[in-house]
C-alpha positions in Angstrom: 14.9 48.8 -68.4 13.6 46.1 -70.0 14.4 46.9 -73.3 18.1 47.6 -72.6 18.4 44.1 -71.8 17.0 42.8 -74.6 19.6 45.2 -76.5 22.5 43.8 -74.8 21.9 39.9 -74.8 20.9 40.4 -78.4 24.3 42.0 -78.7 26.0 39.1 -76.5 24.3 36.5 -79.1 25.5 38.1 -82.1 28.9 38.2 -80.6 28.6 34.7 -79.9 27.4 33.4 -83.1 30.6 35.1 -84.9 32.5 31.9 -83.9 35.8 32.7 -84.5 37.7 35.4 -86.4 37.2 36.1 -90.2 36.5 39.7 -91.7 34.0 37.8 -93.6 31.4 36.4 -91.8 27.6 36.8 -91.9 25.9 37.6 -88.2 22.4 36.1 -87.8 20.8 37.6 -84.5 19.1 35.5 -82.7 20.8 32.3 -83.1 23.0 30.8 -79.9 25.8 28.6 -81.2 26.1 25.6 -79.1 29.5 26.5 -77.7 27.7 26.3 -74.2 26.5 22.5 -74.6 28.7 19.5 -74.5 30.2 18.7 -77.8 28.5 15.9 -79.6 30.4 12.5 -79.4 31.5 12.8 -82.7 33.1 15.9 -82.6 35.1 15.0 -79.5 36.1 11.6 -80.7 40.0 11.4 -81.8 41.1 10.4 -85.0 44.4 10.7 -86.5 43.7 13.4 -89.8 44.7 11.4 -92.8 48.3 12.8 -94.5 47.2 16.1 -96.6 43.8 16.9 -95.2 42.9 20.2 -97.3 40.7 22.6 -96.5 39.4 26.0 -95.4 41.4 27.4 -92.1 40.3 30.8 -90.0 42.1 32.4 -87.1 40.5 33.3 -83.3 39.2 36.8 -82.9 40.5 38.4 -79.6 37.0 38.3 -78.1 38.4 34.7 -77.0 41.8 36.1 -75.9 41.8 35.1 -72.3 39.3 32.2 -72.0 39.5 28.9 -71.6 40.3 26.6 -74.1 38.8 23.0 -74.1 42.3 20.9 -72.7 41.9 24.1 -69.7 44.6 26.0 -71.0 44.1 30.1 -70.9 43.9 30.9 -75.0 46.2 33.6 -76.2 46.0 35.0 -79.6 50.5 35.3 -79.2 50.9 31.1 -79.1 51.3 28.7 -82.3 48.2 27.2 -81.1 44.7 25.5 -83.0 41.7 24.2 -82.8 40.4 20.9 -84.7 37.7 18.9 -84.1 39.0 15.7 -83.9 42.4 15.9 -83.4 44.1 14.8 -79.8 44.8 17.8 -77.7 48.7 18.1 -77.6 49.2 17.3 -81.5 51.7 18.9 -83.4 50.6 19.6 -86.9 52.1 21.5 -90.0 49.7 23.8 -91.6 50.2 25.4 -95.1 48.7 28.1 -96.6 47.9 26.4 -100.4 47.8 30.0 -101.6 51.7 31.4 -100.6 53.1 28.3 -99.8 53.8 29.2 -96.1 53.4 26.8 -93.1 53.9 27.0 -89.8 54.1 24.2 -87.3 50.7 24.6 -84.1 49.8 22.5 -81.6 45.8 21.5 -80.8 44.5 22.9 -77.8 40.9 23.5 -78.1 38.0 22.1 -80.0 36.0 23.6 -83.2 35.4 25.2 -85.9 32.2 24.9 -84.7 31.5 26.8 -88.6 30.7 24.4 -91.6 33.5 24.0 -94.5 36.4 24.9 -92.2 39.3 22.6 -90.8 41.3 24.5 -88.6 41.4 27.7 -86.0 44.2 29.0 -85.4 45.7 32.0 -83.5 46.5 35.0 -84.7 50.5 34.5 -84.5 49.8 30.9 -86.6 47.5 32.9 -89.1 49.9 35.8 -89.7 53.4 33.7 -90.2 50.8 32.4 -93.0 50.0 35.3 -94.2 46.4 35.5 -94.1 45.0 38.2 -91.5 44.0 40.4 -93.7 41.8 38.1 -95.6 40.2 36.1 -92.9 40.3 32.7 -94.8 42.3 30.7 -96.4 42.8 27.2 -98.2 45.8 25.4 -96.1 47.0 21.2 -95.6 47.4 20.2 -92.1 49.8 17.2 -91.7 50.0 15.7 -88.4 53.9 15.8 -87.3 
């Protein structure tokens, strides 16, 4: 009895410690992201993202799909929505995929990537009008509309 729950909150944690949705992410067991505590204040401070910011973007997995998002609203995978880190919730920004030279326009609503080197989450709708489901990851500008 015991050991089955063991089994399933170490299943729960490595679920939680795959963040959001790439095909290519390594799973450590064991280690609790801190997507429970309050975000520190420098993640949750707003700052306008300078013109151009460049860097890696992901999309949500559907594990999310359902659940709140940090300005309350219920996330859905099927809305041109994002996540930044410092960006104020309701922003419009254009994202380009620096590989195809797609963008699509998405509007903040939550808070993250809570994963070091990327930028952006976005949903699965934003991340396939870019073209990048398959792969996971890849190298977009945001500019804030």
């Amino acid at each position: 009895m015991l050991r089955a729950y063991w089994l399933r909150r170490s299943v729960f944690i490595a679920l939680l410690s795959l963040g959001c949705a790439t095909t290519r992410q390594q799973v450590r067991i064991g280690v609790v992201p801190s997507l429970l505590k309050p975000a520190p204040a420098a993640l949750v401070a707003t700052t306008p993202a300078p013109m151009g910011l460049i860097g890696t973007a992901s999309y949500y997995h559907s594990f999310f799909e359902g659940r709140t998002t940090a300005n309350g609203q219920k996330f859905s995978n099927e809305l041109m929505t994002a996540a930044s880190r410092t960006l104020d919730f309701g922003t419009r920004v254009r994202v380009t995929n620096l590989v195809n030279s797609k963008s699509v326009v998405v509007t903040i609503n939550d808070r993250g990537p809570y994963v070091t080197g990327r930028i952006i989450d976005l949903s699965r709708r934003a991340a396939s009008r870019l073209g990048f489901v398959e792969e996971g990851l890849t190298r977009v500008r945001i500019d804030p509309l």
